[in-house]
KEKE-3310 file (N, C-alpha, C; in steps of 0.2 Angstrom, whole numbers, plus 5000, padded with zeros to 4 digits):
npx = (4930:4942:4950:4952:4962:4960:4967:4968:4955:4943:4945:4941:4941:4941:4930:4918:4924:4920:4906:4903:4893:4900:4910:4904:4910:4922:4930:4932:4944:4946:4954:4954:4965:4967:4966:4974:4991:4999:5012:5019:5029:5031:5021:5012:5019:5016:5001:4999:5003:4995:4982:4983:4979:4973:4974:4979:4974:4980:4976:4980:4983:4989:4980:4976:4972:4978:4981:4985:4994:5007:5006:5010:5021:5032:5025:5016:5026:5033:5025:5017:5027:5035:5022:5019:5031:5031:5021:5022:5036:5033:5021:5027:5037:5028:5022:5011:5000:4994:4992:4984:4991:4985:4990:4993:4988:4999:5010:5016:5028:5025:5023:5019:5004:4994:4987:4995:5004:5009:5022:5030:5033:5042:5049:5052:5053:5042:5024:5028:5018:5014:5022:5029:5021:5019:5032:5031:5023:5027:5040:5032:5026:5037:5043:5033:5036:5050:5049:5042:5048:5060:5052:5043:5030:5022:5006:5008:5002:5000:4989:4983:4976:4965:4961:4950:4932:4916:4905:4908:4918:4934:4925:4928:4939:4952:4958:4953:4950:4950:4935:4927:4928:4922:4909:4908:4909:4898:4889:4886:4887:4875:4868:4869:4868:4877:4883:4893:4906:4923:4936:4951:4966:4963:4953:4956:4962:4964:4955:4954:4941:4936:4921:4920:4917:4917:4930:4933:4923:4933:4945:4941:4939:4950:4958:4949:4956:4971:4984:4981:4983:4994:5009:5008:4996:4985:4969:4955:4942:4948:4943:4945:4939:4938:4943:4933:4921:4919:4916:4904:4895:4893:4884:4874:4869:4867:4859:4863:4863:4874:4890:4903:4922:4938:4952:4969:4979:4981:4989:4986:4989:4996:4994:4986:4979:4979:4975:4983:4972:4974:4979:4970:4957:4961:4963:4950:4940:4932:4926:4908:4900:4893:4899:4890:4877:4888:4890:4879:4876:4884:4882:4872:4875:4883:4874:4866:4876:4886:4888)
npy = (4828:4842:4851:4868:4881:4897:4910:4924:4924:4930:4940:4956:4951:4937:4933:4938:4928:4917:4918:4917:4908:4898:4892:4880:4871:4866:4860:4871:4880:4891:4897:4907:4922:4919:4906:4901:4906:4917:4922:4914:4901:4888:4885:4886:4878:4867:4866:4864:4851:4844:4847:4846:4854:4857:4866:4884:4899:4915:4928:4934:4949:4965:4978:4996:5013:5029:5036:5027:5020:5029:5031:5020:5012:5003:4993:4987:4984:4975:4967:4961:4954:4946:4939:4935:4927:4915:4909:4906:4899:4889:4882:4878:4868:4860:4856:4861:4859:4873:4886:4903:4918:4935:4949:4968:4982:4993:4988:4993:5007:5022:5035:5029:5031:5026:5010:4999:4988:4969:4968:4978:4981:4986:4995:5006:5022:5019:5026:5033:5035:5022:5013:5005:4994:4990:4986:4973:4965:4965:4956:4944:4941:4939:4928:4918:4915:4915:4901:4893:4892:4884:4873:4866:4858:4862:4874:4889:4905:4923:4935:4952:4965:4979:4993:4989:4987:4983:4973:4971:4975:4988:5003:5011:5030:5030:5018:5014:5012:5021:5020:5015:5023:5035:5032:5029:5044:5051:5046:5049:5062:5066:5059:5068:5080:5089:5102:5101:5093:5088:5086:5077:5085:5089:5082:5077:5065:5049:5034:5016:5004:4989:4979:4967:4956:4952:4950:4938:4927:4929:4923:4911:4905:4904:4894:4883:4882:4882:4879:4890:4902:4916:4917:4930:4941:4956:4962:4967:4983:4989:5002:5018:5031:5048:5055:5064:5060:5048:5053:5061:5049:5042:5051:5052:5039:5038:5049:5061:5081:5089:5101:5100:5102:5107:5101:5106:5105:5092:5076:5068:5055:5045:5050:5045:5029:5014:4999:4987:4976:4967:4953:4948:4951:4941:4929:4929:4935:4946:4958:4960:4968:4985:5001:5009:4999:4992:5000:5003:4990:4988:4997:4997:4984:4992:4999:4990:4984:4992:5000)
npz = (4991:4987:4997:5002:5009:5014:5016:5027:5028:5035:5032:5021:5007:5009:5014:5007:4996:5000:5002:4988:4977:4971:4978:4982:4978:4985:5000:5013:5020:5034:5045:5059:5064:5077:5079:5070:5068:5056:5058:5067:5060:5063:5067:5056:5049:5056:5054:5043:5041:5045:5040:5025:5015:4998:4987:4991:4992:4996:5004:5015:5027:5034:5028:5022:5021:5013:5027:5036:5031:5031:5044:5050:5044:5047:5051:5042:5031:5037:5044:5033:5025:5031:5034:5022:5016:5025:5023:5009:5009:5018:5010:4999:5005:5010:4999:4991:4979:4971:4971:4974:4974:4983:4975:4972:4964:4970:4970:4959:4947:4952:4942:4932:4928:4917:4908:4916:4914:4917:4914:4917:4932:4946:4938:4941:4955:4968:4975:4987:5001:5001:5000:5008:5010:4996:4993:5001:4994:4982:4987:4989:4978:4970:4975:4976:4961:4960:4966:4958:4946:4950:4953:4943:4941:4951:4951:4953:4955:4952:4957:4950:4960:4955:4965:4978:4984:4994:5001:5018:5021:5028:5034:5042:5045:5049:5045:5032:5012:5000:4994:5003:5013:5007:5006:5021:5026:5019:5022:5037:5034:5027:5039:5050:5045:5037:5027:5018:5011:5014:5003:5001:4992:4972:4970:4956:4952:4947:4949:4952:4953:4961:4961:4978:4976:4962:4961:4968:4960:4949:4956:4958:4946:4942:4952:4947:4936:4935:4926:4916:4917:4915:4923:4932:4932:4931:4935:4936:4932:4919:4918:4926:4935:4942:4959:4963:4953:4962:4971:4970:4964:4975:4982:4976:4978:4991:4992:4997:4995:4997:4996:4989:4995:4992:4999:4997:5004:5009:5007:4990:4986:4972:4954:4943:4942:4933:4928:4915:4906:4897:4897:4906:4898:4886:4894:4896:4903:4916:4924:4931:4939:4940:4943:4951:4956:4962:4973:4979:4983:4995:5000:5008:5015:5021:5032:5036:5043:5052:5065)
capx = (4930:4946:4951:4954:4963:4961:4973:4961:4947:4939:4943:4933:4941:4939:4923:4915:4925:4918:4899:4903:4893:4906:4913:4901:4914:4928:4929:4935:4948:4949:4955:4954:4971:4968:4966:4982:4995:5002:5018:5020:5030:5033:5014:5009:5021:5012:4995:4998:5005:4988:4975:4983:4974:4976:4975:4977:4973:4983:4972:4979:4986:4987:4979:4975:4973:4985:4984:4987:5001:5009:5007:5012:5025:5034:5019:5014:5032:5037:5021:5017:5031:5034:5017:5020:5036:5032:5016:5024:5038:5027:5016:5034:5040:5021:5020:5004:5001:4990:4993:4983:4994:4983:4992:4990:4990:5001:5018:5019:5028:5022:5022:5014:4999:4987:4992:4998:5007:5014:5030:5032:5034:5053:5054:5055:5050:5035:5022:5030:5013:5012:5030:5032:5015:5021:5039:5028:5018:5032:5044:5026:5026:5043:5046:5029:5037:5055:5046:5040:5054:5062:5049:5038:5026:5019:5004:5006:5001:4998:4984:4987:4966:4965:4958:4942:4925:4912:4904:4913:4926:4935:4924:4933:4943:4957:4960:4948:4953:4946:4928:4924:4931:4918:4903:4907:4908:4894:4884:4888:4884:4869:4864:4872:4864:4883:4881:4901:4912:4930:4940:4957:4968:4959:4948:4956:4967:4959:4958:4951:4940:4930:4916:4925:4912:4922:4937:4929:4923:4939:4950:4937:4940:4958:4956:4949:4962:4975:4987:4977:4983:4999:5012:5006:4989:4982:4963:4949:4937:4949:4941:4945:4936:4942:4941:4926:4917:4918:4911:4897:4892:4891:4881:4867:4867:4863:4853:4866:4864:4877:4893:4913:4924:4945:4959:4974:4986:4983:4993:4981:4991:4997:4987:4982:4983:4975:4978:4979:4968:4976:4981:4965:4956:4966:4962:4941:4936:4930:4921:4902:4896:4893:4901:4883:4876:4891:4891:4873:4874:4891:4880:4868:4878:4886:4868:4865:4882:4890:4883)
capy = (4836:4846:4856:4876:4884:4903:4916:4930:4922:4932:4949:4957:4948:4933:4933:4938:4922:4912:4919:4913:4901:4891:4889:4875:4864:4865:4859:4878:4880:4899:4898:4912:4924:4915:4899:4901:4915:4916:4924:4910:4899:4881:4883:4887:4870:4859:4866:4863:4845:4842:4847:4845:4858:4854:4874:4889:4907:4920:4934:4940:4954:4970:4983:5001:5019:5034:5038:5021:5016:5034:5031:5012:5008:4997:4986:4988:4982:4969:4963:4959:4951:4938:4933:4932:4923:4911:4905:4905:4894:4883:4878:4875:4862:4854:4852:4860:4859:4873:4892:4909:4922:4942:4956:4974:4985:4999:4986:4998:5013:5029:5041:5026:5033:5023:5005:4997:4979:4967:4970:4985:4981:4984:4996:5013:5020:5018:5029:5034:5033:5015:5008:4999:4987:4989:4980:4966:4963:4962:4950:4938:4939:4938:4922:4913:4917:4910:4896:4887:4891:4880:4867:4867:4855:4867:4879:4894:4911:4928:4939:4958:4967:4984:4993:4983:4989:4981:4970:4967:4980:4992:5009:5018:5031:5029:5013:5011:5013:5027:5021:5015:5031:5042:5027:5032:5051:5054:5044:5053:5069:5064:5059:5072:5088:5093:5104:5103:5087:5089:5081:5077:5084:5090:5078:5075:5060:5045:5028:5012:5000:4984:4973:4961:4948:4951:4948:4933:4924:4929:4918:4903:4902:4902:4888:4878:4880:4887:4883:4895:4909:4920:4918:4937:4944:4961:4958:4974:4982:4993:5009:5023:5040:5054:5055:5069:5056:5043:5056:5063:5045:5038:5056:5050:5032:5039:5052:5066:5085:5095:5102:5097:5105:5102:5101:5105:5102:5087:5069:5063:5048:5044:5055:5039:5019:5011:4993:4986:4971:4963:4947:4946:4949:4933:4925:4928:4936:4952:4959:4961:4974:4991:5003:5010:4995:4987:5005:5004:4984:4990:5004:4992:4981:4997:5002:4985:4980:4998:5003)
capz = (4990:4987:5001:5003:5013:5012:5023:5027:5028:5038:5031:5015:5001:5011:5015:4999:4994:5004:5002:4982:4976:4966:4984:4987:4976:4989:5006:5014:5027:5033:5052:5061:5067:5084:5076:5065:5067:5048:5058:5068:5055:5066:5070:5051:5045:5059:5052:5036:5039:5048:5036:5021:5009:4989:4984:4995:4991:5000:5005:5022:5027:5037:5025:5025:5015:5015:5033:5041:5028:5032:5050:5052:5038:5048:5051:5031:5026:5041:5044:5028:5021:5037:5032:5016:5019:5030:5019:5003:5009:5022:5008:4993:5009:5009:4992:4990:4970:4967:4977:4971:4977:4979:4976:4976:4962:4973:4967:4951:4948:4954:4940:4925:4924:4915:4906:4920:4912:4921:4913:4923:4940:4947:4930:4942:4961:4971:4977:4995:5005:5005:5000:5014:5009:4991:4995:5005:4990:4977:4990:4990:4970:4968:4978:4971:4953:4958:4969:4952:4942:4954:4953:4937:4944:4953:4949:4957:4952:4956:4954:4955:4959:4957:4970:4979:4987:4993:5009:5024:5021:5032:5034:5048:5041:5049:5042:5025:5009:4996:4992:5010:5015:5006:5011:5027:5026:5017:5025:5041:5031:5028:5045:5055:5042:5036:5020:5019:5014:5014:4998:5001:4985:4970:4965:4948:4954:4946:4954:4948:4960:4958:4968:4979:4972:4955:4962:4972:4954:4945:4960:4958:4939:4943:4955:4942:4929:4936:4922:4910:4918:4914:4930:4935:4931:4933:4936:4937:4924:4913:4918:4931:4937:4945:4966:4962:4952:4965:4980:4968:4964:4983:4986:4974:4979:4996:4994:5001:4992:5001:4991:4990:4995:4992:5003:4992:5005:5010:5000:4986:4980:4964:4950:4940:4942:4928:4926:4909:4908:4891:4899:4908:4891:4884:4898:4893:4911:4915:4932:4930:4945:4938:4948:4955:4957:4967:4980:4982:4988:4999:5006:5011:5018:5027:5036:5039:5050:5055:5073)
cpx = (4937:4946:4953:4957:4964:4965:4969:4955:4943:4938:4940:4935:4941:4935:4917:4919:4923:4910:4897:4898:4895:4911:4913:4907:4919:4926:4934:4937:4949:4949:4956:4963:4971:4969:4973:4985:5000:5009:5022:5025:5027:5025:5010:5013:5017:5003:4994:4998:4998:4983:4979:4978:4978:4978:4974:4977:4975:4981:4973:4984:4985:4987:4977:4974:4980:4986:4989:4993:5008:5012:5012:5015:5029:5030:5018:5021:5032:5032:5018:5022:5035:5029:5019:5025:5034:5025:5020:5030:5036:5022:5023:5036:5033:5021:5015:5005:4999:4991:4990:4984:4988:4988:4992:4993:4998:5010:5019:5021:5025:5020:5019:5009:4994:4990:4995:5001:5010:5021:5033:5033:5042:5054:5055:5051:5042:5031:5024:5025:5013:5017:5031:5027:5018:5026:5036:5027:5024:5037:5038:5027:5033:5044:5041:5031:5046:5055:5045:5044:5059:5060:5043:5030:5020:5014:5002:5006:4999:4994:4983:4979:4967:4960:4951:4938:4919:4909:4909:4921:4927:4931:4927:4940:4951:4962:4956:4953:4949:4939:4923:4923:4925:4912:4901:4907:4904:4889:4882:4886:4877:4863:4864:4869:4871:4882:4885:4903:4918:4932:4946:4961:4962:4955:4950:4958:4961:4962:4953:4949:4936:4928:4922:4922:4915:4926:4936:4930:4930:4947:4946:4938:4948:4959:4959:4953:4968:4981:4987:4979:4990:5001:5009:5002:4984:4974:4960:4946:4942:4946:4942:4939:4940:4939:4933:4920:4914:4913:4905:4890:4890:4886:4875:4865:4863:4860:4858:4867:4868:4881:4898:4916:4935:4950:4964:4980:4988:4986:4984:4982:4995:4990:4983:4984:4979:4977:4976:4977:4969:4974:4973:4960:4955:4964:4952:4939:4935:4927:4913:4899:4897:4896:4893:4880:4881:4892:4886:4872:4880:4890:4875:4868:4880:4880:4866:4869:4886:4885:4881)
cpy = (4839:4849:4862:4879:4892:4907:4923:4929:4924:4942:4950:4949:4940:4931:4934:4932:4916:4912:4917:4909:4896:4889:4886:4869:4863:4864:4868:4877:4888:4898:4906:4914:4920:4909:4898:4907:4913:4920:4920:4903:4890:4880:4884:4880:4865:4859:4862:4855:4841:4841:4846:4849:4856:4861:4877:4896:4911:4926:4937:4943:4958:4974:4989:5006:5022:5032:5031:5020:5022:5034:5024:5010:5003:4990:4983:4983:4977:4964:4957:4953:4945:4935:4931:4924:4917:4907:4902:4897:4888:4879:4872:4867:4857:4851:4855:4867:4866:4882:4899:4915:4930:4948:4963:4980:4990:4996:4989:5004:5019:5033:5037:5031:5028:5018:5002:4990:4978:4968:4977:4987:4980:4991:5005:5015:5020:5023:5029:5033:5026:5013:5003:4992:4986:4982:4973:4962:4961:4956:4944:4936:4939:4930:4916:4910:4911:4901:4890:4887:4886:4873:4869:4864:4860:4875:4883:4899:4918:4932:4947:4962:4974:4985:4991:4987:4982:4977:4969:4970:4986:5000:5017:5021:5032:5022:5008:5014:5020:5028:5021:5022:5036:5038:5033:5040:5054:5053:5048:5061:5070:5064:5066:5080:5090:5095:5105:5095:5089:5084:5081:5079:5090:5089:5076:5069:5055:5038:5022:5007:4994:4981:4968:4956:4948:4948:4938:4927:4923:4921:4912:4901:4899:4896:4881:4874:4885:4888:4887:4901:4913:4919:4924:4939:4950:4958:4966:4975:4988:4999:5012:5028:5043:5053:5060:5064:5050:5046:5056:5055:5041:5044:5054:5043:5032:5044:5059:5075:5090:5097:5099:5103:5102:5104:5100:5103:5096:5079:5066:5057:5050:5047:5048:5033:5015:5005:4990:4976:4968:4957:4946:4945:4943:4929:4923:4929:4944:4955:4962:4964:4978:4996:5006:5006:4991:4994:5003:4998:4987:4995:5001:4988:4983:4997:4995:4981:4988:4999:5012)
cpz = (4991:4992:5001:5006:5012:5019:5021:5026:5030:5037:5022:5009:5002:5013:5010:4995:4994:5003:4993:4980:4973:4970:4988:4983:4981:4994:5010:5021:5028:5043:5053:5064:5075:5084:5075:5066:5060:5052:5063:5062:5057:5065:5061:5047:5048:5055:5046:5034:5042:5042:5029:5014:5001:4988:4990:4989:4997:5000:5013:5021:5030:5031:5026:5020:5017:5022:5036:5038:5030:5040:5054:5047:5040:5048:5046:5026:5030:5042:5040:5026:5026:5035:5025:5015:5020:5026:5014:5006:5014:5017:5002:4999:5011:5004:4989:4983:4968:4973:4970:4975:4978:4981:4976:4968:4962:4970:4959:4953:4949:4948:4932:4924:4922:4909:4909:4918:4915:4920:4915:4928:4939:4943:4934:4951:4963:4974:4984:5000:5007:5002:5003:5012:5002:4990:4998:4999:4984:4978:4988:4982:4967:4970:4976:4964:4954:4962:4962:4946:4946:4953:4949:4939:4947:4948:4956:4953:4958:4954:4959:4952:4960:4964:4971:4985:4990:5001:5012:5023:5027:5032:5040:5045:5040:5047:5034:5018:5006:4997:4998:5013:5015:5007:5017:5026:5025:5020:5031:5040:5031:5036:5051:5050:5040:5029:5015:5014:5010:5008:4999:4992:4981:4965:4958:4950:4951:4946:4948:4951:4957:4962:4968:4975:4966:4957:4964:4965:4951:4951:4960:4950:4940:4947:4950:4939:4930:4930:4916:4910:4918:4921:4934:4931:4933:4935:4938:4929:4918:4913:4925:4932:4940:4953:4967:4959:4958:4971:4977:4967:4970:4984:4982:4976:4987:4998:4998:4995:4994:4994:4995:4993:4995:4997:4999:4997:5008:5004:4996:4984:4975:4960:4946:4941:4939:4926:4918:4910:4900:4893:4901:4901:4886:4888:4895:4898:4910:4919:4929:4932:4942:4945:4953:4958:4963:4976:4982:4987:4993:5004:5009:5017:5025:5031:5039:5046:5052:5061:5071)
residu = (UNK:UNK:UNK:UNK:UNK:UNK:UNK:UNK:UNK:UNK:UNK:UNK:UNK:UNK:UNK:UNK:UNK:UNK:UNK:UNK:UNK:UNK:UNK:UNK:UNK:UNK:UNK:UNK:UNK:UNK:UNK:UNK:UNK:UNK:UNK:UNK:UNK:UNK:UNK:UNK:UNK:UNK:UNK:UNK:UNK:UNK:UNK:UNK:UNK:UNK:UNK:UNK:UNK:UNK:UNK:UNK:UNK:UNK:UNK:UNK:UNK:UNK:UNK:UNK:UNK:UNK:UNK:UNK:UNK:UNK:UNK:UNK:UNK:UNK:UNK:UNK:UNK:UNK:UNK:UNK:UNK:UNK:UNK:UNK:UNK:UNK:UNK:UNK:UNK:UNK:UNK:UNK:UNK:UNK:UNK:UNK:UNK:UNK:UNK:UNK:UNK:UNK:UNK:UNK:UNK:UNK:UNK:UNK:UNK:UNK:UNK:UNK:UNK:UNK:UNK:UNK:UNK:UNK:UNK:UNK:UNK:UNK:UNK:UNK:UNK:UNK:UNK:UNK:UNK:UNK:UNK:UNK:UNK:UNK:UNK:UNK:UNK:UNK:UNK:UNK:UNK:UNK:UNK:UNK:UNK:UNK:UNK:UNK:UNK:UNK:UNK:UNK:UNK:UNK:UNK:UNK:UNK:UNK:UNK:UNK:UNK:UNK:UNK:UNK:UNK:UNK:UNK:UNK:UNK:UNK:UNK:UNK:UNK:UNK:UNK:UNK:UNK:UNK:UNK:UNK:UNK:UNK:UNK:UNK:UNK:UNK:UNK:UNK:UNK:UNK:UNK:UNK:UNK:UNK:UNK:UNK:UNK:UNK:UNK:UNK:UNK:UNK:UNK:UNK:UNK:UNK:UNK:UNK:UNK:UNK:UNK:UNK:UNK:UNK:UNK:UNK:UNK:UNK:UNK:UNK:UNK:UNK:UNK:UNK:UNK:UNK:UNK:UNK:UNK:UNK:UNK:UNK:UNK:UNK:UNK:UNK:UNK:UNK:UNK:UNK:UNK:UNK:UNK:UNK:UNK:UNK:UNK:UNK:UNK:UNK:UNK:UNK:UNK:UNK:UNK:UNK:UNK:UNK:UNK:UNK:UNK:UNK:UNK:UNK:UNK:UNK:UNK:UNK:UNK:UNK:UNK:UNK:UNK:UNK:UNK:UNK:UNK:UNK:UNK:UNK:UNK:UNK:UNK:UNK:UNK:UNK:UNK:UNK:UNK:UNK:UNK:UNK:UNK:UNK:UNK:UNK:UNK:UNK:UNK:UNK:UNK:UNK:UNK:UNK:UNK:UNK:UNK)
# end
C-alpha cells in the first residue's frame, strides 16, 4: 500500500482528510507537531529518509482570521514560509514523486473582485490584513512551480481552496475564521438570551466558503492522477454570499431569532473573493455539500466537541 504523508494532520483540513473514506487506499502518515516539527529542517530530512512516503499533501500551517493575522504578522509570514520551505525542499532532495501543495485563496489581489484565475496572482497588491500569510503561501506555490520546472519527472501541484468550514475547525474568535466565527457567536446568542449580535463592516462584503469534506475528496482525486490537473488549481463551488447571508443562515440552522446589528468601523476584508472555477470544471470536479447542509453537520459537530 502506498504511503501518505500529510503535514497538518491533525488540524481541520487534515482531519477531514483522514476521516475520507478513499483514505482507506493509502497507508497515512500524519505525525503530530511533537512528533515532527516541519520547522526543524535536519529533523524533517531524517524523517523523511526514514519513512519514505510516495505522495505528501501539505496542509500545515499557522492559520487565522482578521484579528489573529492583524495581530501576529510576523508569525503568519515567517512561520509559515520556514515551513513551507523546509518541506518543499526536504521532499525535492528525497525524490518524493507525487506532492499536493494547499494554498489559500488570500494569494490574489485585493481589489479583483469576483473571477479569480490563476493568471492573476503577483498581477497587483494584497489585502493588507493578512499579507504576511498571503506572501507565505505564494513563496510555497512559487517554489513547488519552479521545483518541477527543474525536474519534469515530478508531479507536483498546487491547490488554491477557497475559504473552508466545517468539523474540527478553529471556533474561538480570536483565532477562527468567518463562518466558525458566527457558529460560535450565535450560538452563544442563543444560549446566553442575547437579542443583539454585532457584525463587523456592513454585511455586504461577500466571501466564498466550502465543506472541508469537499476539499478532502477533491485532494484524493488529485492523488490519483495527479498528472490531470493544471500546475495551479483554484478549487470551491463558484458561488459567494454576502457576510449578512452567511449570519442570517447560521441563525436559522440554530434556531437564533434576535437581530444584527453593524459595526461600520471595524476592517471587513476585501469586498469580494470569488474564485473562478474554469480549470476545476475541465478538470470534471465540483464540491457536493450545500452550504446549509455542511453548517448544520459543522454545528453539530460544534455542540458535540466545544465545552
Amino acid at each position: 500500500m502506498a504511503r501518505l504523508f500529510i503535514t497538518g494532520g491533525h488540524g481541520m483540513v487534515g482531519l477531514n482528510l483522514r476521516a475520507h473514506p478513499g483514505i482507506a487506499d493509502w497507508e497515512v502518515l500524519a505525525p503530530s507537531r511533537a512528533e515532527l516539527d516541519l520547522c526543524d529542517a535536519r529533523a524533517l530530512r531524517d524523517w523523511l529518509a526514514r519513512q519514505r512516503p510516495d505522495a505528501v499533501v501539505h496542509a500545515a500551517g499557522a492559520v487565522g482570521g482578521i484579528q489573529a493575522n492583524m495581530a501576529e504578522p510576523v508569525r503568519y509570514l515567517a512561520g509559515n514560509a520556514l515551513i513551507g520551505l523546509n518541506l518543499i525542499t526536504a521532499c525535492r532532495d528525497a525524490g518524493i514523486p507525487v506532492l499536493i501543495n494547499l494554498s489559500s485563496s488570500c494569494v490574489y489581489p485585493r481589489d479583483l473582485g469576483r473571477d479569480l484565475s490563476e493568471e492573476q496572482i503577483l498581477t497587483g497588491a494584497l489585502e493588507p490584513s493578512n499579507e504576511g500569510y498571503a506572501l507565505a503561501k505564494i513563496m510555497a506555490m512559487r517554489l513547488v512551480d519552479y521545483t518541477c520546472r527543474e525536474d519534469r519527472s515530478l508531479q507536483w501541484r498546487t491547490l488554491i481552496p477557497c475559504n473552508l468550514y466545517g468539523p474540527h475547525d478553529k471556533f474561538d474568535p480570536r483565532r477562527s475564521h468567518l463562518l466558525p466565527a458566527i457558529i460560535h457567536k450565535i450560538h452563544r446568542a442563543r444560549v446566553e438570551g442575547h437579542e443583539t449580535v454585532e457584525i463587523w463592516g456592513d454585511g455586504t462584503a461577500r466571501r466564498e466558503f466550502m465543506y472541508a469534506g469537499d476539499l478532502a475528496d477533491a485532494i484524493l482525486r488529485a492523488l490519483a492522477d495527479p498528472s490531470a490537473l493544471p500546475q495551479v488549481m483554484n478549487v470551491g463551488p463558484g458561488v459567494d454570499h454576502t457576510i449578512d447571508d452567511y449570519y442570517r443562515t447560521v441563525a436559522e440552522v440554530i434556531g437564533w431569532r434576535g437581530r444584527f446589528t453593524h459595526e461600520l468601523g471595524k476592517p471587513a476584508g476585501m469586498r469580494r473573493k470569488l474564485l473562478s472555477v474554469a480549470r476545476q470544471a475541465e478538470w470534471g470536479w465540483a464540491p457536493r455539500t450545500g452550504l446549509r447542509e455542511g453548517i448544520a453537520a459543522t454545528y453539530a459537530w460544534y455542540l458535540e466537541h466545544q465545552p
